[in-house]
Residue frames relative to the residue before (quaternion, step in Angstrom):
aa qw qx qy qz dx dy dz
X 1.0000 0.0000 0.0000 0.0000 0.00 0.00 0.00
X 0.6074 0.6423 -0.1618 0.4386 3.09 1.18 -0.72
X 0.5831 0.5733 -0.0962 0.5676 2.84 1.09 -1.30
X 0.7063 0.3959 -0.2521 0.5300 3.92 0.44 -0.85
X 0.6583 0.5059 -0.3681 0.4187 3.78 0.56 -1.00
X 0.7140 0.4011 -0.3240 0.4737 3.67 1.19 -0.71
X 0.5643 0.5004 -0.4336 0.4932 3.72 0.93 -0.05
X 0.6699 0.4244 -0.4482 0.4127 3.65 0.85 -0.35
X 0.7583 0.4604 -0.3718 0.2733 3.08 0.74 -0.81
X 0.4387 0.7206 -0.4063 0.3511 3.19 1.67 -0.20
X 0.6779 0.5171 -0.2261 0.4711 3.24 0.94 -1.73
X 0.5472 0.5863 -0.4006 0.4431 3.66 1.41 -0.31
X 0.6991 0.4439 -0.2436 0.5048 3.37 0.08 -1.15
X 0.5365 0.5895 -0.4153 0.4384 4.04 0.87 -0.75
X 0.7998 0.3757 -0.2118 0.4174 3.24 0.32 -1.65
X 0.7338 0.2642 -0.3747 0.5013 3.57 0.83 -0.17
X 0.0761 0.5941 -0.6538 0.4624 3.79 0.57 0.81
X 0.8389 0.4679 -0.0845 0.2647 2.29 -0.67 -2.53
X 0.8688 0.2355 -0.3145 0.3012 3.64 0.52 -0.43
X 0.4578 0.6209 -0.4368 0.4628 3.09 1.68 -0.08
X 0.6973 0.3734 -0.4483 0.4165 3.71 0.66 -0.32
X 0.1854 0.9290 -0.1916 0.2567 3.69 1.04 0.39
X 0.0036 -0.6218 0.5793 0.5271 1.96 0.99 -2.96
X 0.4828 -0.7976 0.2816 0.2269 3.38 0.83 1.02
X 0.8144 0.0373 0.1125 0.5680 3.74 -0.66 -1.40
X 0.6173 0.7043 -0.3498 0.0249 3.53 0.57 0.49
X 0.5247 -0.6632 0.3583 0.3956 3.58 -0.74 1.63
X 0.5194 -0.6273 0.5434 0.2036 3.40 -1.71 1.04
X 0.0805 0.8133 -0.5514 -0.1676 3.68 0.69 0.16
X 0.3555 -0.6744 0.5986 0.2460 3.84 -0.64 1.18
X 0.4649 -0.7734 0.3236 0.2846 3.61 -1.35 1.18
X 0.7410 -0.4983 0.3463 0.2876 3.13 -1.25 0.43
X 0.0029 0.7607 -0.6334 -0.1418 3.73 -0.08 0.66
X 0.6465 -0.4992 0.5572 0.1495 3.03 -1.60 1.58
X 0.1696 -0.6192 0.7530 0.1446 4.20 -0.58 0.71
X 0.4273 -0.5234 0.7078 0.2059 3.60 -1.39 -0.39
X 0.3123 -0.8392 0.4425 0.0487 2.98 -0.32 1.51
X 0.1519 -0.8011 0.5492 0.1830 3.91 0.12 1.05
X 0.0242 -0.8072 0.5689 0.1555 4.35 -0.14 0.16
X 0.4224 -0.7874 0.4468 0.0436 3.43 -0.75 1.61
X 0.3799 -0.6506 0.5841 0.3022 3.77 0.22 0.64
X 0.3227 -0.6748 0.6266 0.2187 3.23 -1.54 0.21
X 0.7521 0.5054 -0.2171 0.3631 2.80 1.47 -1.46
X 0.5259 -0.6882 0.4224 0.2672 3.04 -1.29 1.34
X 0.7035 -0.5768 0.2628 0.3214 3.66 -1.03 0.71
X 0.3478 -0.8031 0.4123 0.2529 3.86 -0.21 0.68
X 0.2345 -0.7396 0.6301 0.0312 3.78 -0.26 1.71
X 0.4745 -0.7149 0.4857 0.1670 3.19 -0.87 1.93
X 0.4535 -0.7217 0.4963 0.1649 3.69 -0.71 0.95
X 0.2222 -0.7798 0.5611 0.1665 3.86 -0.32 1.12
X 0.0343 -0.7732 0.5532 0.3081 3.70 0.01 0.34
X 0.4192 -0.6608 0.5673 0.2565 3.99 -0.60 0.08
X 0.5334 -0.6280 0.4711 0.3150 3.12 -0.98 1.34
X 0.4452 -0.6562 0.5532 0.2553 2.85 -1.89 0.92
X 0.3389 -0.7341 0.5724 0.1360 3.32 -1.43 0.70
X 0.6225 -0.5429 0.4932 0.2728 3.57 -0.69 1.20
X 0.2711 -0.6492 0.6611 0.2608 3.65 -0.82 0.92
X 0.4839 -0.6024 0.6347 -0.0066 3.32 -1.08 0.97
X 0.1799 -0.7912 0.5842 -0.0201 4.03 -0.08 1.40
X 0.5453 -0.6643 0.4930 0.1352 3.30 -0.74 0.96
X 0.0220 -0.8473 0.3743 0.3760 4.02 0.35 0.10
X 0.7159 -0.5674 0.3101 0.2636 3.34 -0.92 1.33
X 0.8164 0.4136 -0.0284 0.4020 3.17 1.55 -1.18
X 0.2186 -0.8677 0.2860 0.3426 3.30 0.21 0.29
X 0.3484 -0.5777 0.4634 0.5746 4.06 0.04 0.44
X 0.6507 -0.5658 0.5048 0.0400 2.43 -2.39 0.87
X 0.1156 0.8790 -0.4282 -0.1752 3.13 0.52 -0.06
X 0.4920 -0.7429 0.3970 0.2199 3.98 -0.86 1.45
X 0.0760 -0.7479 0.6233 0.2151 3.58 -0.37 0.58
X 0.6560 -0.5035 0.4938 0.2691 3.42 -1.71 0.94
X 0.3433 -0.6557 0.6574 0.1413 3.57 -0.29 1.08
X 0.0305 -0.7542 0.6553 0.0300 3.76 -1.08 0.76
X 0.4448 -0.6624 0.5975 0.0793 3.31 -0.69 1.63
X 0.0240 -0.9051 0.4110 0.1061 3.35 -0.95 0.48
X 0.5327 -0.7804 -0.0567 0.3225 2.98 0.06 1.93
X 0.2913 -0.8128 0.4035 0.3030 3.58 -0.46 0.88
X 0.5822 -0.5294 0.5780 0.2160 3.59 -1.66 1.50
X 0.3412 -0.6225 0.6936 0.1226 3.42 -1.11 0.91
X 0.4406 -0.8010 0.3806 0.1393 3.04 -1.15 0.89
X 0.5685 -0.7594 0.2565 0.1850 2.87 -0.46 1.27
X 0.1946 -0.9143 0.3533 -0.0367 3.30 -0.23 1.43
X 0.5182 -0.7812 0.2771 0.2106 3.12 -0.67 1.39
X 0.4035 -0.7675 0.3373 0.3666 3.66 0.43 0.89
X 0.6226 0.5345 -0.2632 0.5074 3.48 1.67 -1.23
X 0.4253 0.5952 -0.4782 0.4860 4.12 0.86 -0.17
X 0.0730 -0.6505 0.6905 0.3078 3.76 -1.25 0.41
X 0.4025 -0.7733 0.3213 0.3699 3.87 -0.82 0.74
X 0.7689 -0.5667 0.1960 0.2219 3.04 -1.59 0.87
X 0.4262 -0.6569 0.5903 0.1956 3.61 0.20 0.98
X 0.0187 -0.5551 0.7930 0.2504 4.49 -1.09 0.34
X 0.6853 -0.3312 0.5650 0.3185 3.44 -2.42 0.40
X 0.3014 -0.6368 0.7096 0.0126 2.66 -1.46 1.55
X 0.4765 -0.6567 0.5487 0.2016 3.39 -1.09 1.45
X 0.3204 -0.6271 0.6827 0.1950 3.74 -0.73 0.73
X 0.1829 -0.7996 0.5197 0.2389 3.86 -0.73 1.29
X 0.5673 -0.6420 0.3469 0.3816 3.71 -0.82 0.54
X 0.6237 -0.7013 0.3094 0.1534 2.55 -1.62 1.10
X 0.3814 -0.7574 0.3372 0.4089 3.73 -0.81 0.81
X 0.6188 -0.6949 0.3280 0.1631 3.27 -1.48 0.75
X 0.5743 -0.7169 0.2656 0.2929 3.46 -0.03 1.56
X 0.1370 0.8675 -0.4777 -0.0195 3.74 -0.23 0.73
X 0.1084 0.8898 -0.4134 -0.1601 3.20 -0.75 0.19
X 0.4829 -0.7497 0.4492 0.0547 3.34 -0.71 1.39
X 0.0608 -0.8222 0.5296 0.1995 3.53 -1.38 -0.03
X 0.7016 -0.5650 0.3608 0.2416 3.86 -0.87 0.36
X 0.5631 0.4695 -0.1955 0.6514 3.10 1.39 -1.99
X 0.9292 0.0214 0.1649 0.3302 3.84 -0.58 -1.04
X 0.4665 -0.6283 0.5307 0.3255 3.59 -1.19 0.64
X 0.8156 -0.3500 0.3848 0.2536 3.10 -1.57 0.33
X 0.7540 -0.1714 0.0924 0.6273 3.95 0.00 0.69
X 0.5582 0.5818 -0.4520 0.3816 3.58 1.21 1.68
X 0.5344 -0.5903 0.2660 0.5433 3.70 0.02 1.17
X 0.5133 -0.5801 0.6220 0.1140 3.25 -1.49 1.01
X 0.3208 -0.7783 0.4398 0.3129 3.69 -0.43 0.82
X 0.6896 -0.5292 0.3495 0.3497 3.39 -1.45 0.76
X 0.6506 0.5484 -0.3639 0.3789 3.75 0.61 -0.50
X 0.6854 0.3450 -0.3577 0.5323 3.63 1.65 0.00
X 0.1363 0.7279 -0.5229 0.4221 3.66 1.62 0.96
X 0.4428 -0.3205 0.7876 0.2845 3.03 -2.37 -0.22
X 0.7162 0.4780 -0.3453 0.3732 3.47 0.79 -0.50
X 0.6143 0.3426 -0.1784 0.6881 3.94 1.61 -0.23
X 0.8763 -0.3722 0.1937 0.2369 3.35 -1.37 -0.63
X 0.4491 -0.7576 0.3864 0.2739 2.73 2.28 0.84
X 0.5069 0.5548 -0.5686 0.3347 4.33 0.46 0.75
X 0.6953 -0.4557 0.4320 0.3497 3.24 -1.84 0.05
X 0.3746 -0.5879 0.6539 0.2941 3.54 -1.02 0.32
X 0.4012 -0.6148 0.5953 0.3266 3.41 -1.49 0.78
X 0.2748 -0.7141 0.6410 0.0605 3.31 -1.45 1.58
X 0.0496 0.5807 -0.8054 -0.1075 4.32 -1.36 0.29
X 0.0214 -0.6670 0.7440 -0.0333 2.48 -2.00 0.28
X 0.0505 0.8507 -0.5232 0.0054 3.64 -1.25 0.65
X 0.6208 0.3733 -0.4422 0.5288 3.89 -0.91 0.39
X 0.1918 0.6305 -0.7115 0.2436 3.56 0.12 1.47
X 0.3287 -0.8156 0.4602 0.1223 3.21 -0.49 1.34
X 0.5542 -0.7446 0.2487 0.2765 3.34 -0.78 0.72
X 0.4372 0.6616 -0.3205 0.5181 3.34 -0.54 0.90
X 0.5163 0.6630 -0.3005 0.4511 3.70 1.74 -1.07
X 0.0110 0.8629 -0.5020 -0.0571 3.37 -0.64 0.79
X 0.7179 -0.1207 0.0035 0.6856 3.17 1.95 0.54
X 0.5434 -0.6775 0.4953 0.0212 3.49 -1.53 1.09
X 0.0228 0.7743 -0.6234 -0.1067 3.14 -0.72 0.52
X 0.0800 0.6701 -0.7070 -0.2117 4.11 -1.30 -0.58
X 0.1736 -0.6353 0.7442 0.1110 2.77 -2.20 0.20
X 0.1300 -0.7549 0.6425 -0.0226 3.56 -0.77 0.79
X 0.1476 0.8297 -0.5043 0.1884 3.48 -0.22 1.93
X 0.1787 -0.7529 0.5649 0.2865 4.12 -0.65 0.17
X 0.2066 -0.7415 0.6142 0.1741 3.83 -0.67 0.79
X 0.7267 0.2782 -0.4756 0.4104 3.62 0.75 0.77
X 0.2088 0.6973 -0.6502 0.2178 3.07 0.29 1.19
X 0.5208 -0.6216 0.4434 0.3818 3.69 -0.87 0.68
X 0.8732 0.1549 -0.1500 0.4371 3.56 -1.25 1.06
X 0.8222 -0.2164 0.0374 0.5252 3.74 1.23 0.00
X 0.6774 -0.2504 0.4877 0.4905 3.78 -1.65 0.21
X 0.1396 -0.6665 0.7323 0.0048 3.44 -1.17 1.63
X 0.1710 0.8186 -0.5065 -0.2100 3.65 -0.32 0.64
X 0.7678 -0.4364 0.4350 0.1756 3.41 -2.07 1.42
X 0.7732 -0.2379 0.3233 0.4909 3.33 0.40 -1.85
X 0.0893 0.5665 -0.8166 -0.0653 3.53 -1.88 -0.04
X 0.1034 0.5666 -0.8158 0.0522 2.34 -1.90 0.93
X 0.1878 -0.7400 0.6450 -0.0324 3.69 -1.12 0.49
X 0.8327 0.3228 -0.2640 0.3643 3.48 -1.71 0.26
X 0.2263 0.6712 -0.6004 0.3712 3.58 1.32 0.59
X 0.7125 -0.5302 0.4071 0.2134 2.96 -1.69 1.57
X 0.4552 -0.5732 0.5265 0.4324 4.02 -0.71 0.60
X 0.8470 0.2120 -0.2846 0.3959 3.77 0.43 -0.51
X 0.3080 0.6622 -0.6192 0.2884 3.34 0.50 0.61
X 0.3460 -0.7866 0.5037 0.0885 3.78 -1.35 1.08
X 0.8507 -0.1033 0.1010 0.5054 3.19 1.45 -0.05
X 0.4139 -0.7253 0.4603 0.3014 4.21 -0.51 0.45
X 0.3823 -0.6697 0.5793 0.2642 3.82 -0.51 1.05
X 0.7018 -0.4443 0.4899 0.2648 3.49 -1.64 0.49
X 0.9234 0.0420 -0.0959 0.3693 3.16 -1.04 1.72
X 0.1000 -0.8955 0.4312 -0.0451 3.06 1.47 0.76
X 0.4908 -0.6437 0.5195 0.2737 3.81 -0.80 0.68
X 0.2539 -0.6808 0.6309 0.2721 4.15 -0.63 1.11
X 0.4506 0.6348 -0.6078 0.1569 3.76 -0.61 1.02
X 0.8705 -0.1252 0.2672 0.3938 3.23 -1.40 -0.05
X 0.7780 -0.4166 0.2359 0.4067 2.80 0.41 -1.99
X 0.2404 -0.9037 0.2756 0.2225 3.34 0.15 0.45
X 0.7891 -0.3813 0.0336 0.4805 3.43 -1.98 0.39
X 0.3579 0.8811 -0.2477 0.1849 3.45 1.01 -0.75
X 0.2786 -0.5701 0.6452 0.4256 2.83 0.71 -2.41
X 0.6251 0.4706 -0.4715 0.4068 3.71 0.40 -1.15
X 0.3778 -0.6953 0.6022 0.1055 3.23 -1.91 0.35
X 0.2922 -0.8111 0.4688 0.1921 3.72 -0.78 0.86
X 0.1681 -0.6516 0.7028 0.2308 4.10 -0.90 0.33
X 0.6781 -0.4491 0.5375 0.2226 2.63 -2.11 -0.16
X 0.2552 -0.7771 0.5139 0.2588 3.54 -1.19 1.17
X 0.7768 -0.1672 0.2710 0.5433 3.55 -1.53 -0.50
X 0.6741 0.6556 -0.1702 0.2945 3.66 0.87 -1.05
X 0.1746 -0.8508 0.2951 0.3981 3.17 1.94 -1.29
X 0.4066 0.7504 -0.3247 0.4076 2.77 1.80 0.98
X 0.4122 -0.5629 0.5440 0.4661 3.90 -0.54 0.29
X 0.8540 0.4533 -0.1548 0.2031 3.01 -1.87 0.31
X 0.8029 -0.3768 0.3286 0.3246 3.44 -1.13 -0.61
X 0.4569 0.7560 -0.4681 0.0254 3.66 -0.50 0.61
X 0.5392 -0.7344 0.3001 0.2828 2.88 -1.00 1.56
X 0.8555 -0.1947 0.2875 0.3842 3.60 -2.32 0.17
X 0.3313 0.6778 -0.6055 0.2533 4.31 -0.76 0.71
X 0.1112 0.7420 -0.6371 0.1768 2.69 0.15 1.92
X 0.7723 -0.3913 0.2473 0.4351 3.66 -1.52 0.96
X 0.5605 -0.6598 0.3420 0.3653 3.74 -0.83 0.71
X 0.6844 0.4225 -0.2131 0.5546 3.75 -0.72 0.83
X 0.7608 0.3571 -0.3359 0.4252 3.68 0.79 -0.85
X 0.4007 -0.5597 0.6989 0.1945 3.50 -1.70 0.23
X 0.0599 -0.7783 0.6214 -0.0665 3.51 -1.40 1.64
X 0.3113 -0.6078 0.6313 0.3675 3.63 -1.36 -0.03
X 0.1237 -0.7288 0.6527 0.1659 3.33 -1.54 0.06
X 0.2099 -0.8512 0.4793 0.0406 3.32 -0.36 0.58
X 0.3555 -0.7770 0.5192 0.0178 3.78 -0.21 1.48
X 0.1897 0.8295 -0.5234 0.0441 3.82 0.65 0.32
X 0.2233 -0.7880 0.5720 -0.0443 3.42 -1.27 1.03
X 0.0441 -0.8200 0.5704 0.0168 3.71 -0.59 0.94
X 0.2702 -0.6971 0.6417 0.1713 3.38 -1.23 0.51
X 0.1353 -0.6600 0.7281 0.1260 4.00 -0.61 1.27
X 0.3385 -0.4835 0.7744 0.2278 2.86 -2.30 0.37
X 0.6709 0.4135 -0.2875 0.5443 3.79 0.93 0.26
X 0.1592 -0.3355 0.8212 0.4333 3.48 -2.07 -0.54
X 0.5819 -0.5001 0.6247 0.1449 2.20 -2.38 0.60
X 0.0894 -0.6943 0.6746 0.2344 4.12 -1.00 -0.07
X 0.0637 0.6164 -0.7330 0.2807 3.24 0.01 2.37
X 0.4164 -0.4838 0.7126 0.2911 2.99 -2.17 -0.02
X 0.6529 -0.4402 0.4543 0.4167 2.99 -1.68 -0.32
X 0.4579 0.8016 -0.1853 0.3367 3.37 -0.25 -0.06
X 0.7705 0.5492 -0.2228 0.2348 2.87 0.59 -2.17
X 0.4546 -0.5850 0.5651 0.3630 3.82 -1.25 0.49
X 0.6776 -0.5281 0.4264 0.2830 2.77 -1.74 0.21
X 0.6111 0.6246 -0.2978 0.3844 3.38 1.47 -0.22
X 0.5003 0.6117 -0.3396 0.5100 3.07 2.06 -1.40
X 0.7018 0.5249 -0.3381 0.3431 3.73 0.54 -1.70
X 0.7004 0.3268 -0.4290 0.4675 3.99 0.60 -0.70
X 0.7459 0.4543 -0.4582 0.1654 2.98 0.16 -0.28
X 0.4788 0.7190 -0.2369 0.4445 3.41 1.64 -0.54
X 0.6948 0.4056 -0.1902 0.5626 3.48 1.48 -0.72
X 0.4979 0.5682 -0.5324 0.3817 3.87 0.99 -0.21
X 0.7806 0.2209 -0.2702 0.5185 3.35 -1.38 1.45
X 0.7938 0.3667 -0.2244 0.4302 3.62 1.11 0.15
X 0.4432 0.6121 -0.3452 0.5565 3.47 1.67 -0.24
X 0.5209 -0.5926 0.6104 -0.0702 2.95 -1.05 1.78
X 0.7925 -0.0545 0.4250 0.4339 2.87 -0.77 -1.90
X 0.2452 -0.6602 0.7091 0.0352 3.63 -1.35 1.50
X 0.2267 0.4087 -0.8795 0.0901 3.89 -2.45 0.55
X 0.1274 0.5145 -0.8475 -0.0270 2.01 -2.39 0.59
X 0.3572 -0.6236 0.6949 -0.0242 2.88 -2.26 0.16
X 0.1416 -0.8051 0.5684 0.0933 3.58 0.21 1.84
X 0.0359 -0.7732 0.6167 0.1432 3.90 -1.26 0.03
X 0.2373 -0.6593 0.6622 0.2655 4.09 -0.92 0.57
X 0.1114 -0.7181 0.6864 -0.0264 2.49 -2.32 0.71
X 0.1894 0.8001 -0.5691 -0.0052 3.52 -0.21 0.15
X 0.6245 -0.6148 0.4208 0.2342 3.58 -1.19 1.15
């Protein structure tokens, strides 16, 4: 019995030997399994912010509008008109008078006068018109003269006392005294009654001038008269001036 109690305790002391060289009392600690760690925000989700358009501040106007009142005109009273008044006519403008012209048939104005009213042809008048004899005319005069004649005024013609309405001298005018008319003839450069045509020196080129007066008078001429007698008889009586220049040359 004895015997056994020491074999246990041997087998005692063995078995702890044995486990102290081990690593003795030591706790198996089973391993640790690693969870996945899940980490919960706190923070609360972020709700995007709408901002609302801005609206223009809107100024008050300082001024108030004006506002036009309708002007009323109040109605005007015609004056009252004396039945016994006669009414008042305004001034009639007198319209101006037309300007005396005078024109020929045979040739234009400061255009060569044909040869057949020459010394060099049949030596007749050209047919003269004329209009705007202003009123008042109590007779006509002309003078047909050439201021290039060598050494002085060659004068063509005069004649005078043509009717206030006569319009103009037919072609080739008779050289008398006087004719059926009434009108009276002077004397030219020539000492000749009447009419005589352009005869300027051979080779040269002249004007002739056709001059026309309006009288507020007749004249108390003879036949005859010069051309000096005739202006002067008309000074203070001439109305109204035309003429009508023509060239010649031999």
């Amino acid at each position: 019995m004895r015997k056994l109690s020491y074999v246990f305790l041997v087998l005692v002391l063995t078995s702890t030997l044995v486990l102290s060289a081990c690593g003795g009392d030591k706790t198996t600690t089973p391993p640790t399994t690693t969870q996945p760690t899940t980490t919960v925000s706190t923070t609360p989700p972020t709700t995007p912010t709408t901002t609302p358009p801005t609206t223009p501040a809107t100024t008050p106007p300082t001024t108030p509008p004006t506002t036009t009142q309708p002007t009323t005109t109040p109605p005007t009273t015609p004056p009252t008109t004396d039945p016994t008044t006669p009414p008042t006519t305004p001034p009639t403008t007198p319209p101006e008078p037309e300007e005396m012209v005078i024109t020929s048939t045979a040739f234009e104005h400061e255009g060569i006068i044909p040869v057949v009213y020459s010394c060099d042809g049949a030596d007749r008048s050209p047919e003269l018109n004329w209009t705007g004899v202003p009123e008042g005319t109590q007779s006509l005069a002309l003078i047909l003269d050439d201021p290039d004649a060598p050494g002085s005024t060659w004068v063509h013609w005069v004649i005078f006392n043509i009717p206030a309405g006569a319009t103009g001298l037919e072609e080739n005018v008779p050289k008398t005294a006087t004719l059926a008319s009434g009108a009276v003839q002077g004397m030219n450069s020539w000492g000749l009654l009447g009419y005589g045509g352009p005869c300027p020196p051979l080779g040269q080129s002249h004007r002739y001038f056709f001059k026309l007066y309006a009288l507020d008078t007749t004249l108390d001429l003879a036949s005859g008269a010069s051309k000096a007698q005739l202006l002067a008889a008309m000074e203070g009586h001439i109305l109204a001036e035309a003429e009508i220049m023509g060239n010649f040359q031999s």
